[in-house]
C-alpha positions as a Markdown table, in Angstrom:
| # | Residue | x | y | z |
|---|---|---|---|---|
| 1 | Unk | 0.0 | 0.0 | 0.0 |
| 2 | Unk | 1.7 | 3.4 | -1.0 |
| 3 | Unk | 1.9 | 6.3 | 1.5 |
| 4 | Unk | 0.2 | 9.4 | 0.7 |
| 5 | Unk | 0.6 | 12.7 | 2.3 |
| 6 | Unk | 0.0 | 16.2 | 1.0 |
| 7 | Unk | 2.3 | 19.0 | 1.6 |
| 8 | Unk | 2.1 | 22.5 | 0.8 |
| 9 | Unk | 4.2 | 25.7 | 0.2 |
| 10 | Unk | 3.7 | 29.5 | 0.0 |
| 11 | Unk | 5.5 | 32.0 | -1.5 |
| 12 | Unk | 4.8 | 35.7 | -1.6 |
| 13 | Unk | 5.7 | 38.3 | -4.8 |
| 14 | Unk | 8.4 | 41.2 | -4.4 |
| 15 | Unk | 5.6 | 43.9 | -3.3 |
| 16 | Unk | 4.5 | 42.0 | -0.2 |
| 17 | Unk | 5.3 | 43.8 | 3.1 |
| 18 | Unk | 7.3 | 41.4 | 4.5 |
| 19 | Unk | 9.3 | 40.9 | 1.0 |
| 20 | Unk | 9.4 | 44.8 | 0.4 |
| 21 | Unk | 11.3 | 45.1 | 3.8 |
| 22 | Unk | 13.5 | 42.4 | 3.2 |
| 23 | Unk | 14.8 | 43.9 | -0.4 |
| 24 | Unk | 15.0 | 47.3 | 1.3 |
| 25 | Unk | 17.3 | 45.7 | 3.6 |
| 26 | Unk | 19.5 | 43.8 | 0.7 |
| 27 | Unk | 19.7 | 47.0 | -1.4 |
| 28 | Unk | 21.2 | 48.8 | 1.2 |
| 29 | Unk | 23.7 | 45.7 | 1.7 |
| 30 | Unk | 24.6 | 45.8 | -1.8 |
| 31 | Unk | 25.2 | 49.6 | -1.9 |
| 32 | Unk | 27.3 | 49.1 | 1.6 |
| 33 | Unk | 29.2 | 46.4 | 0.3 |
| 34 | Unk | 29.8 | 48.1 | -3.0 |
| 35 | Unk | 31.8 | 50.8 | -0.6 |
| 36 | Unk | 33.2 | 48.6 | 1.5 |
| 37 | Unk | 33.1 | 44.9 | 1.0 |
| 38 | Unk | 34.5 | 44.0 | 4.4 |
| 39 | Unk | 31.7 | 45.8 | 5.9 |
| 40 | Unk | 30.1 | 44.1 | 8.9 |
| 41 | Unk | 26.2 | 44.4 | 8.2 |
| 42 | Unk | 23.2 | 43.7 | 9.8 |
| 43 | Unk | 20.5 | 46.0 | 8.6 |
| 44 | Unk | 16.6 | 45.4 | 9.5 |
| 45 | Unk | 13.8 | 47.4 | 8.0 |
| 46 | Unk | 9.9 | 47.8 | 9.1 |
| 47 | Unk | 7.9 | 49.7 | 6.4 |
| 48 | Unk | 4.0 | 50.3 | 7.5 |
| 49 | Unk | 1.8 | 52.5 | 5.8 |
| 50 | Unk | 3.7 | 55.9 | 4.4 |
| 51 | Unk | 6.8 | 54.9 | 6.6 |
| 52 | Unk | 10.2 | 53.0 | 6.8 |
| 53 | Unk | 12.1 | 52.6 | 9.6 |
| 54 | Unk | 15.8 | 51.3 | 9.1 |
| 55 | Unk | 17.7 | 50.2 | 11.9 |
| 56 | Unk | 20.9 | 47.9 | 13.0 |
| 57 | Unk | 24.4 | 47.3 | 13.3 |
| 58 | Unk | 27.0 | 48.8 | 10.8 |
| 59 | Unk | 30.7 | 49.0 | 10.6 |
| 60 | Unk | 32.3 | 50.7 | 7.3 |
| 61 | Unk | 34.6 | 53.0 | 5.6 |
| 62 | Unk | 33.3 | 54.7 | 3.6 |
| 63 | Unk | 29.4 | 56.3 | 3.3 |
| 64 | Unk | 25.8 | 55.0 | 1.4 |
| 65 | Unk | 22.7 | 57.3 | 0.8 |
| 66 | Unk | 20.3 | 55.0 | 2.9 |
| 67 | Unk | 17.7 | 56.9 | 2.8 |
| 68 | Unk | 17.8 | 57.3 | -1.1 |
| 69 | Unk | 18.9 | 54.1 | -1.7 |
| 70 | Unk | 14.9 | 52.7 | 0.3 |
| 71 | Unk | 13.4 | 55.2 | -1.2 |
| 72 | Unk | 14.8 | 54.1 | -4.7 |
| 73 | Unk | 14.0 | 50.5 | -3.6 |
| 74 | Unk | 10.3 | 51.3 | -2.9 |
| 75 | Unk | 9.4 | 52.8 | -5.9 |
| 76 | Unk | 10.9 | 49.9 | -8.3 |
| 77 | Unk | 9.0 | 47.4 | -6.3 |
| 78 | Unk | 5.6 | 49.4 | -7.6 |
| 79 | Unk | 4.8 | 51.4 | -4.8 |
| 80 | Unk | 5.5 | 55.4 | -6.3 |
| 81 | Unk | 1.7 | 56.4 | -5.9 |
| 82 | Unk | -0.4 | 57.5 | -2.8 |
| 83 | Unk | -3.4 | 55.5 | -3.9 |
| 84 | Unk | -1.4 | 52.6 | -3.0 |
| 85 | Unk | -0.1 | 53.1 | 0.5 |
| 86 | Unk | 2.9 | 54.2 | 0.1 |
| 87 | Unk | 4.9 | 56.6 | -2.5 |
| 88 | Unk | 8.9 | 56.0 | -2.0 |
| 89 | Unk | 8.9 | 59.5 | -3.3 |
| 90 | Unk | 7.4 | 61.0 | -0.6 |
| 91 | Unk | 7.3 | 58.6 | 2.7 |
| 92 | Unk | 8.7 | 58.8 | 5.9 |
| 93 | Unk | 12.1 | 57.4 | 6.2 |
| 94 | Unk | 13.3 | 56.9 | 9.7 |
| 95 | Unk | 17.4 | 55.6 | 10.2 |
| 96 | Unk | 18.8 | 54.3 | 14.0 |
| 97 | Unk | 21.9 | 52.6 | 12.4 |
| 98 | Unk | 24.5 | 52.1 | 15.0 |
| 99 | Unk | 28.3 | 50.2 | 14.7 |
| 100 | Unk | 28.3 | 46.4 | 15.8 |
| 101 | Unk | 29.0 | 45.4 | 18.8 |
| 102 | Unk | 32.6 | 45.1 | 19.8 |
| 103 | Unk | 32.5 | 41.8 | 22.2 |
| 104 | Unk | 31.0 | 40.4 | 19.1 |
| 105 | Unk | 33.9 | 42.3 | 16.5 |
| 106 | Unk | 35.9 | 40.0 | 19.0 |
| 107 | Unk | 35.3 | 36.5 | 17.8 |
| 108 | Unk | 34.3 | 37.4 | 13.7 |
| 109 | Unk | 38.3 | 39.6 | 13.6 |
| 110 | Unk | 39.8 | 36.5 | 14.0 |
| 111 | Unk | 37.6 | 34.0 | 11.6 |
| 112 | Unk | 34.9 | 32.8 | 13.8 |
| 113 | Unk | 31.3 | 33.0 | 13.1 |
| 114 | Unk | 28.9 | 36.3 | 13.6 |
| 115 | Unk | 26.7 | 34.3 | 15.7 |
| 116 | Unk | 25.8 | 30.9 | 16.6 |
| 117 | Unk | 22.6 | 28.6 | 15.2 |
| 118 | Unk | 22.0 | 25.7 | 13.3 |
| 119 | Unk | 21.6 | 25.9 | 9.4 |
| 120 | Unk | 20.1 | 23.5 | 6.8 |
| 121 | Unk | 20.4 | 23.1 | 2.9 |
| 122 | Unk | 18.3 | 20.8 | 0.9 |
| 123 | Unk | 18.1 | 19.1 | -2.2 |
| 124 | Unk | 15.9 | 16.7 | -4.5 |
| 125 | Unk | 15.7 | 15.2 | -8.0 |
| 126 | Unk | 12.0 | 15.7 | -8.5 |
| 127 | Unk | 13.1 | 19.2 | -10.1 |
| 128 | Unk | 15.6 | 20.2 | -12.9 |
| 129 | Unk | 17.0 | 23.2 | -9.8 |
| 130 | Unk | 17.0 | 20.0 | -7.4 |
| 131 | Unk | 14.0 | 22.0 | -5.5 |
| 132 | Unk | 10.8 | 20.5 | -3.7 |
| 133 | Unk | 7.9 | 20.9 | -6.5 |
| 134 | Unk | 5.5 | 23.0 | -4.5 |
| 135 | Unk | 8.1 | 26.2 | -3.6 |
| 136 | Unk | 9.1 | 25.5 | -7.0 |
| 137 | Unk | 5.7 | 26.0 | -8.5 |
| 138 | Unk | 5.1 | 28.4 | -5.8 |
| 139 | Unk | 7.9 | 30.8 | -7.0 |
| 140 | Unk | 7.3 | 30.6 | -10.7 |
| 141 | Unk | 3.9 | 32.0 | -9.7 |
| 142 | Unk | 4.9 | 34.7 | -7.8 |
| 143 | Unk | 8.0 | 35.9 | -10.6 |
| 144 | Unk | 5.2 | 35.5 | -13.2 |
| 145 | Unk | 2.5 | 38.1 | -11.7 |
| 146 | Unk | 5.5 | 40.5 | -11.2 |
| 147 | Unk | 6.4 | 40.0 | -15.3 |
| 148 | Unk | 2.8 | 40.4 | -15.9 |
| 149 | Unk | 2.1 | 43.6 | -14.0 |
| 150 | Unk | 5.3 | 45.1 | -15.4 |
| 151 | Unk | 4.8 | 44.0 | -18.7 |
| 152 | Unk | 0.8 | 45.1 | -18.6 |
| 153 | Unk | 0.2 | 47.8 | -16.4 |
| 154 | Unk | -3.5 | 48.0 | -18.1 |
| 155 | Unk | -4.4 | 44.9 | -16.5 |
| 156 | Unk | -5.1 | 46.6 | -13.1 |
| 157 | Unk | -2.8 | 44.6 | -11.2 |
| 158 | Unk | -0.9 | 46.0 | -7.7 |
| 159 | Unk | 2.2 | 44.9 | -6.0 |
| 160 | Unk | 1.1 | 42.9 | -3.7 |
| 161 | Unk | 0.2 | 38.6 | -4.1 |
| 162 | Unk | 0.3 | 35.7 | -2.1 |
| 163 | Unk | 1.0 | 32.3 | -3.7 |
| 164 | Unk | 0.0 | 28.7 | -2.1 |
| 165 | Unk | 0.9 | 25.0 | -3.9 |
| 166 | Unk | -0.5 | 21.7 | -2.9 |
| 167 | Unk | 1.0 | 18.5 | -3.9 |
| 168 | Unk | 0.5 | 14.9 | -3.8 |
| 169 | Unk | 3.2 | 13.1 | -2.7 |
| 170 | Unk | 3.2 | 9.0 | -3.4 |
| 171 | Unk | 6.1 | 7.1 | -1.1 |
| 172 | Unk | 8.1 | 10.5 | -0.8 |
| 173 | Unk | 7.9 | 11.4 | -4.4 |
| 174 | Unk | 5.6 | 13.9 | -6.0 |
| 175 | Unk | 3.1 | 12.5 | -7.6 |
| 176 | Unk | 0.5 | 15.6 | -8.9 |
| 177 | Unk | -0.7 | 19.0 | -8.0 |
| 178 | Unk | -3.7 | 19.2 | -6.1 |
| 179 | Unk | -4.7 | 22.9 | -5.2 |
| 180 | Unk | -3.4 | 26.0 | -6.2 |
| 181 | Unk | -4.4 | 29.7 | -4.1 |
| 182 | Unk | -3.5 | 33.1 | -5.5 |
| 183 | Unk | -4.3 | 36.3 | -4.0 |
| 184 | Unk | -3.6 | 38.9 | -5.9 |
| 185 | Unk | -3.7 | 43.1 | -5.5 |
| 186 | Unk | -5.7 | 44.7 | -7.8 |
| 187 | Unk | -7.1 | 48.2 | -9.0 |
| 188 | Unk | -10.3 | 48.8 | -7.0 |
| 189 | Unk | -12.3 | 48.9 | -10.1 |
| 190 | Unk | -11.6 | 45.1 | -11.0 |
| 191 | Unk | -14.7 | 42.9 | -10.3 |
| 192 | Unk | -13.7 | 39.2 | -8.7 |
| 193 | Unk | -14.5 | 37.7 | -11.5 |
| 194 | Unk | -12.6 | 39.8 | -13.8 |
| 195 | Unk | -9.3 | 39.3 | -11.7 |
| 196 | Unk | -10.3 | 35.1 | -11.6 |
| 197 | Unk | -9.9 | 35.2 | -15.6 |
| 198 | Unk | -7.1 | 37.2 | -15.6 |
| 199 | Unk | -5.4 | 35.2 | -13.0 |
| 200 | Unk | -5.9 | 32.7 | -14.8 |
| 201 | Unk | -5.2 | 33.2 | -17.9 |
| 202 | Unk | -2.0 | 35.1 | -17.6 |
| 203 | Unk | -0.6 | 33.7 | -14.7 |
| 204 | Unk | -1.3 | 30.1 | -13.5 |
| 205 | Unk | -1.8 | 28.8 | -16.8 |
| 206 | Unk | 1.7 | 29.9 | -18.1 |
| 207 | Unk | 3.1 | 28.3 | -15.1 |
| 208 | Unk | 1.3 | 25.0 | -15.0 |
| 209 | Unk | 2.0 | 24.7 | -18.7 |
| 210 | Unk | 5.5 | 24.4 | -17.7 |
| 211 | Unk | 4.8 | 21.7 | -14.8 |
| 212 | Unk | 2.6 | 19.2 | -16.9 |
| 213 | Unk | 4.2 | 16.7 | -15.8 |
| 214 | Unk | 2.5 | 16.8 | -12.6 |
| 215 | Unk | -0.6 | 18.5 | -14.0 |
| 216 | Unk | -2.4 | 14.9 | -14.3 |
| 217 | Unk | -6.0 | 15.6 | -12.7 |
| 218 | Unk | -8.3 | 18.4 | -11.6 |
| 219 | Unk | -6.5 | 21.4 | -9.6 |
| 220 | Unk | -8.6 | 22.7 | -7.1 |
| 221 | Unk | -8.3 | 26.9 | -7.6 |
| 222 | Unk | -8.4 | 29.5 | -5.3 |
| 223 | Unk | -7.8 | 33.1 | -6.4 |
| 224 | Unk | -8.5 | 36.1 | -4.1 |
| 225 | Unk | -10.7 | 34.0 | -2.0 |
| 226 | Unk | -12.3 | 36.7 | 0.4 |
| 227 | Unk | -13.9 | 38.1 | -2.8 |
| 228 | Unk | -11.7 | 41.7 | -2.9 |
| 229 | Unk | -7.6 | 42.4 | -2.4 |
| 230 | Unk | -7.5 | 46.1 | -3.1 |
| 231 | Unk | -5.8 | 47.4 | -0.1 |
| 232 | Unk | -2.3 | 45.4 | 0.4 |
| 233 | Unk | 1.3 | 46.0 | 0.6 |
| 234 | Unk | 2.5 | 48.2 | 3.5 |
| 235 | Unk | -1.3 | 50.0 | 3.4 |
| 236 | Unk | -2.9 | 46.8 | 4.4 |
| 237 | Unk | -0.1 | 44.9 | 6.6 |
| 238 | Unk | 3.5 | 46.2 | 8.5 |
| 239 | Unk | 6.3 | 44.5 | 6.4 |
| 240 | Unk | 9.8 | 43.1 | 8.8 |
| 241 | Unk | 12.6 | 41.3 | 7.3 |
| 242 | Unk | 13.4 | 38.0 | 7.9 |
| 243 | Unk | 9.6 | 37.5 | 8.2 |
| 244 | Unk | 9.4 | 34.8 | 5.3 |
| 245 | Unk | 12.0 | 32.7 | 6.2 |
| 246 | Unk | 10.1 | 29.4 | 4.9 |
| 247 | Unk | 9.3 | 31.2 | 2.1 |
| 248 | Unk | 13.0 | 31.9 | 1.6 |
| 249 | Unk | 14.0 | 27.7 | 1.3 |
| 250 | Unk | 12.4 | 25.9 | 1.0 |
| 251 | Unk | 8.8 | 25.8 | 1.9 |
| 252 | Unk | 8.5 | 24.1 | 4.9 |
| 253 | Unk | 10.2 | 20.8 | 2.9 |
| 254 | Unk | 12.9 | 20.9 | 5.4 |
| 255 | Unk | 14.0 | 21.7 | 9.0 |
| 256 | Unk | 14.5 | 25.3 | 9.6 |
| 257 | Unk | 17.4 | 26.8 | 12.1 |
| 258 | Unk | 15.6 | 30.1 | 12.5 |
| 259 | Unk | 17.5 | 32.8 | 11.4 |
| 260 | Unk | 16.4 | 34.9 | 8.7 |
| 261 | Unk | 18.7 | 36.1 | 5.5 |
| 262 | Unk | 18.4 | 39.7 | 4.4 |
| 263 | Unk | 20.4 | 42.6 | 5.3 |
| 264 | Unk | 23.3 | 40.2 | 6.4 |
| 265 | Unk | 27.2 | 40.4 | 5.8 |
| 266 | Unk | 28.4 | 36.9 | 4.8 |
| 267 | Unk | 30.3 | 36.4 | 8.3 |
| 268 | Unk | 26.6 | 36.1 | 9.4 |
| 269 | Unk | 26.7 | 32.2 | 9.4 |
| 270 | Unk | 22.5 | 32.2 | 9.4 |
| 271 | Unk | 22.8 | 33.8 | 5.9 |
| 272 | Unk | 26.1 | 32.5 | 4.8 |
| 273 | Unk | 26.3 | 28.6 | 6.5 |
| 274 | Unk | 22.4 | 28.4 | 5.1 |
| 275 | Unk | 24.0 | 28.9 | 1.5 |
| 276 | Unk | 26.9 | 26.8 | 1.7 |
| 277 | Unk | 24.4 | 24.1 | 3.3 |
| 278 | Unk | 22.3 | 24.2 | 0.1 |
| 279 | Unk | 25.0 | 24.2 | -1.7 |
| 280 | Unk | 26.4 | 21.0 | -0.4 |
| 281 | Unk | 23.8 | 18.9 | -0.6 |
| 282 | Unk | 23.2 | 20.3 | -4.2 |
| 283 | Unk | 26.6 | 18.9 | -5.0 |
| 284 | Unk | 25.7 | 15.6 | -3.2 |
| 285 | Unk | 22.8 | 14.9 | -5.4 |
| 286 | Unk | 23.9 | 16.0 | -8.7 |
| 287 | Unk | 27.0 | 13.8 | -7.7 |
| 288 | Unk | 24.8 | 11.3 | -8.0 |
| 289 | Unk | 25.1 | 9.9 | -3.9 |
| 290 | Unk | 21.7 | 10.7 | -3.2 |
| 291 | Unk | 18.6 | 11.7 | -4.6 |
| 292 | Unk | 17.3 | 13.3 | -1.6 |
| 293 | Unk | 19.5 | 15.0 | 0.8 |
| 294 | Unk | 19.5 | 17.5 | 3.9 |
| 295 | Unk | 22.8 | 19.3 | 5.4 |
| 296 | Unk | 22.3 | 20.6 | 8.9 |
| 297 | Unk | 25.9 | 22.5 | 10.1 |
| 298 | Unk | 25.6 | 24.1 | 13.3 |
| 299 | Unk | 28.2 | 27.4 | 14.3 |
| 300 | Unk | 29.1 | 28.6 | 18.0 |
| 301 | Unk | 29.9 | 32.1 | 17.9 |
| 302 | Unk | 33.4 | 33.6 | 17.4 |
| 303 | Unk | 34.1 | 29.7 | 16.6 |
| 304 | Unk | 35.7 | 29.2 | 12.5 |
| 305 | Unk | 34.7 | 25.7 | 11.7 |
| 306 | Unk | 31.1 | 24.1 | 13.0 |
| 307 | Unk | 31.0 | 22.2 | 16.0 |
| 308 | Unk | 28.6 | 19.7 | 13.8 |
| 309 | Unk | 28.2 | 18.6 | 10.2 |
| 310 | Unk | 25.1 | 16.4 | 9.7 |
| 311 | Unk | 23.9 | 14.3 | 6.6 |
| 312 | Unk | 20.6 | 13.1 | 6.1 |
| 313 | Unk | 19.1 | 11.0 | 3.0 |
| 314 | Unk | 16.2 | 9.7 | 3.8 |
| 315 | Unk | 16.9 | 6.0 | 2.8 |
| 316 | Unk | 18.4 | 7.5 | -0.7 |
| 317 | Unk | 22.2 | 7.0 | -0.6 |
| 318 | Unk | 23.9 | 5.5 | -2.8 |
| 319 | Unk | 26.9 | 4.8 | -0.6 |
| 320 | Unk | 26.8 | 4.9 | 3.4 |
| 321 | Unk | 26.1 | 8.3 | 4.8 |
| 322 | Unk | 29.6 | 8.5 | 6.9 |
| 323 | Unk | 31.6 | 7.6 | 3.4 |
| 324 | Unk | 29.2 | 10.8 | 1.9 |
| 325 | Unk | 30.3 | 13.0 | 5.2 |
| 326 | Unk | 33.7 | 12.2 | 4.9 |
| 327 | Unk | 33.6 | 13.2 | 1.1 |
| 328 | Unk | 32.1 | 16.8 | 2.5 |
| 329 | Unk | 34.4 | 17.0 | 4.9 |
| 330 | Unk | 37.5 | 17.1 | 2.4 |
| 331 | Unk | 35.6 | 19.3 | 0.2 |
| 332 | Unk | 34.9 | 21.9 | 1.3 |
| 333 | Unk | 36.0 | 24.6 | 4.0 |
| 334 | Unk | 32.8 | 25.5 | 5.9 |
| 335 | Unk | 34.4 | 28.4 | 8.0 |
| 336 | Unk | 33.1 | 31.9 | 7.3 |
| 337 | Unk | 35.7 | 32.7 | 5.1 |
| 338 | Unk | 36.1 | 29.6 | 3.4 |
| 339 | Unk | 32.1 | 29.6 | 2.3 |
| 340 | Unk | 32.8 | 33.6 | 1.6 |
| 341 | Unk | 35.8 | 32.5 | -0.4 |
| 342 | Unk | 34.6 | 29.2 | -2.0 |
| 343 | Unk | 30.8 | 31.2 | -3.1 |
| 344 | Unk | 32.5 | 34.3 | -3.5 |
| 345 | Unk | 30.3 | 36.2 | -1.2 |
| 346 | Unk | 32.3 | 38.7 | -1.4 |
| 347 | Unk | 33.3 | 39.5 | -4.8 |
| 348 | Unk | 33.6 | 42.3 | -6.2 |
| 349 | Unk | 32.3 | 41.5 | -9.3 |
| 350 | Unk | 28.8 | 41.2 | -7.7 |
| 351 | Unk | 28.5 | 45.1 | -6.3 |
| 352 | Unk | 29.6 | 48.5 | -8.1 |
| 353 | Unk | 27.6 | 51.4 | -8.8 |
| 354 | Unk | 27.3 | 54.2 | -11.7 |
| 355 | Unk | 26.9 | 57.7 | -11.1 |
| 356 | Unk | 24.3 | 58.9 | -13.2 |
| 357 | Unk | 22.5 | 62.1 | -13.3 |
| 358 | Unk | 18.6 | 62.3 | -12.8 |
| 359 | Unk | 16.1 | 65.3 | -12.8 |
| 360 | Unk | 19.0 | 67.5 | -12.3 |
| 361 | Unk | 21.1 | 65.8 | -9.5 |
| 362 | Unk | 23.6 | 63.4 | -9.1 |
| 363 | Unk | 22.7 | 60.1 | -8.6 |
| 364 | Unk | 24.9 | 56.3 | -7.4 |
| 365 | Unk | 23.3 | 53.8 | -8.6 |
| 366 | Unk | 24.3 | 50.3 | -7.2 |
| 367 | Unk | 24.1 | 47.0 | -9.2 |
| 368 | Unk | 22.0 | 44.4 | -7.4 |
| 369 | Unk | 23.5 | 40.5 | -5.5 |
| 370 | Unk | 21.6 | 40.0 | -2.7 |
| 371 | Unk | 18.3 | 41.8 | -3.5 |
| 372 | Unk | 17.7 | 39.3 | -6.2 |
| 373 | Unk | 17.5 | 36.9 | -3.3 |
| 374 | Unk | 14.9 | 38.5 | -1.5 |
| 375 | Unk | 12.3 | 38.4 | -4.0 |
| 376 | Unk | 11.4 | 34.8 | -5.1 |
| 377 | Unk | 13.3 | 32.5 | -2.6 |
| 378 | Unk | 17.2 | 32.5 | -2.1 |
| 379 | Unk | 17.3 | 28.8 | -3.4 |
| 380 | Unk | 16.7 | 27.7 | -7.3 |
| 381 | Unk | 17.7 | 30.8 | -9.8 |
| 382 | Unk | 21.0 | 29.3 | -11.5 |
| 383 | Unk | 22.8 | 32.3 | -11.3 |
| 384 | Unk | 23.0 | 32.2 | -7.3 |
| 385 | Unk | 26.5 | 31.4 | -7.0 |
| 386 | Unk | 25.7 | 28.4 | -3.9 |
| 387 | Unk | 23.4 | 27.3 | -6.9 |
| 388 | Unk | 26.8 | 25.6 | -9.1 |
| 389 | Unk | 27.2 | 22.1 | -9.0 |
| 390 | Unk | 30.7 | 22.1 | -10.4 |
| 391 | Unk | 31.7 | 21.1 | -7.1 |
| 392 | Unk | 30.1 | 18.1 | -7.3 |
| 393 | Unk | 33.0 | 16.7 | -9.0 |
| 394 | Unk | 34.9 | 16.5 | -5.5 |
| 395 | Unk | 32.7 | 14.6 | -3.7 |
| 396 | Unk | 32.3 | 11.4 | -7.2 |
| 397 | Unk | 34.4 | 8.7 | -6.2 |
């Protein structure tokens, strides 16, 4: 008899709150890091309705526009328009930035880790970005209403959206999707079931279309199911990084340590350890050990190397889990500076910026790393550098 269970994942698009907060919080980590890419960063952000308040720890040389550089951030997500809650143009920006701590300056001078905390990476075959199927499907749903609102203002769609995937799972593997929910923003002269069709026809259908595979029955829909979603973003909710952190991985797929990603320096072991975990068991998979595996590296503060390195495959291995760890273990380097080093966390060719003038005035604009990660998940997109598999090679017998 086969084993059914049903699991579920949400993601949320770029002009949700909680997202909104968390980009605010990258973009100012790329422009920092642009400056100064030693910088020690830690940068959290709350935006409400017609105000952002920035505040954390921050040690540079050298000097960013922050509150330019939000308000930049908040008008490319969508919101530049009263009507909508919020106009970066015009908003309330409030900074309480201070330098970090020196007791903990102490331990991360000499190579240790920012803080301490356990971190987990995953990765399975039933994906071509070795990604669980519903955060998968999940994402592509949120990316696509963003393309679609960009690409059609005259649609009537807003920032804001909510995405939630079911899926069957048979004996651990995916099997077939079962429901699909979107809720998405829209102008308040959209009726429901104007916003259904279009929903539908430009957003979940295009997406499906590329999941067919697992398209084999009747999905159950849900789109804006209270009936009206006129009043979202930071008008209808307060935003707070490192609010989505399930969101961020892998959608509830996989054990989660607790510490959030955005507005973090790589010696932040939360951020950085999280990548190198996914990253690993990336490499372990495509090496072919496992089809299913989950990293879990765990840091003591000021400490370089973890004080455990744990390997689970879920009955999947190909050869015994302690020949696998022992692969890992030559590997890689999973101090702070070696994941910065081996992911290139730090390098330069991710952050710059180009002086340009606008309306009159000079402007710095700064080329965007991490605030691609805090829109649709920080696993998947082949261009993360943690996503490479070239690594893999290391750990093949």
């Amino acid at each position: 008899m086969s084993l059914t269970h049903i699991y579920t994942s949400e993601s949320v698009g770029e002009g949700h709150p909680d997202k909104l907060a968390d980009q605010i919080s990258d973009s100012l980590l790329d422009a920092i890091l642009a400056e100064d890419n030693q910088a020690r960063v830690a940068i959290e952000t709350l935006v409400t309705h017609g105000l952002c308040v920035i505040a954390g720890e921050l040690t540079m040389d050298g000097y960013v526009p922050m509150a330019d550089i939000v308000r930049r951030t908040i008008n490319e997500v969508g919101y530049n328009d009263t009507d909508l809650g919020m106009d970066g143009r015009t908003c309330g920006v409030m900074l309480a930035v201070q330098e970090q701590s020196p007791d903990i300056a102490m331990g991360v001078d000499t190579g240790g880790a920012g803080d301490q905390g356990m971190m987990f990476g995953y990765a399975t075959t039933e994906t071509p970005e070795l990604m669980p199927l519903p955060i998968s499907v999940a994402h592509a749903l949120s990316r696509r209403a963003a393309e679609v609102r960009r690409k059609h203002p005259s649609l009537g769609l807003r920032p804001d959206m909510k995405a939630q995937v079911s899926v069957i799972y048979e004996d651990g593997f995916a099997e077939r999707i079962q429901t699909v929910v979107v809720s998405q923003q829209h102008a308040p002269h959209l009726t429901q079931k104007a916003v259904e069709e279009i929903v539908q026809e430009h957003i979940i259908k295009p997406v499906l279309a590329e999941y067919s595979d697992y398209n084999k029955q009747e999905i159950i829909y849900h789109i804006n199911p209270t009936g009206r979603f006129v009043q979202g973003g930071p008008w209808g909710d307060t935003g707070l990084t490192g609010r989505k952190i399930i969101v961020d991985t892998y959608g509830g797929l996989c054990s989660h340590g607790g510490g959030a990603f955005s507005g973090k320096d790589p010696t932040k072991v939360d951020r950085s350890a999280a990548y190198m975990a996914r990253h690993v068991a990336k490499c372990v998979v495509a090496a072919g050990l496992a089809e299913r595996c989950v990293i879990t590296l765990a840091y003591a503060i000021g400490v370089a190397q973890p004080v455990s390195v744990n390997v689970e495959t879920y009955g999947t291995e190909k050869v015994p889990h302690a020949e696998i760890r022992t692969r890992i273990m030559n590997a890689f380097d999973m101090s702070p500076a070696g994941i910065a080093k081996h992911l290139g966390l730090r390098d330069a060719s991710h952050f710059g910026y180009e002086d340009v003038t606008e309306e009159g005035r000079q402007v710095r604009l700064y080329k965007p790393f991490y605030r691609e990660t805090a829109k649709n998940g920080h696993f998947g997109p082949a261009h993360f550098p943690w996503e490479s598999t070239e690594a893999a090679d290391k750990l093949r017998g």
